[in-house]
N, C-alpha and C positions, 0 to 999 in steps of 0.2 A: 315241391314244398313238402318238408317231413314233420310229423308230430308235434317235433319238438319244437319246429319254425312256429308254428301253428301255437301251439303252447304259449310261448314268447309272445307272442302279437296279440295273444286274445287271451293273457293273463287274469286280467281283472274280470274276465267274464267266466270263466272256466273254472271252477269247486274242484273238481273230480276227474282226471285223465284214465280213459277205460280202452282196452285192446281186446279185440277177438279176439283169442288163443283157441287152438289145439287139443290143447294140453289141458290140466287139472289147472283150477283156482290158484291163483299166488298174485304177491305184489312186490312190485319190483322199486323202492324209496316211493316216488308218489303215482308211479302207473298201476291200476289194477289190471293182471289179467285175468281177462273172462272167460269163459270156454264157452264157444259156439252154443251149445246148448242152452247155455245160462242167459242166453243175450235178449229174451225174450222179459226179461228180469229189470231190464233198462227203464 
C-alpha cells in the first residue's frame, strides 16, 4: 500500500501529507517534504 492509497482511504482524517526527504525543504501540490532533520518538528 503506497501513500497515495493511504491518502485516498483516510481522506477525511488527514490535514497535511508529510515525507521524510533527504534533501532541503520543498512541497511537492499537497506533499510536504521534510528533511530528516526537521522531523523532530512534527
Amino acid at each position: 500500500m503506497n501513500c497515495f492509497t493511504i491518502h485516498s482511504k483516510y481522506s477525511a482524517r488527514i490535514l497535511n501529507r508529510y515525507l521524510l526527504y533527504t534533501k532541503d525543504l520543498r512541497k511537492d501540490k499537497d506533499v510536504i517534504c521534510l528533511p530528516v532533520y526537521m522531523a523532530d518538528l512534527l
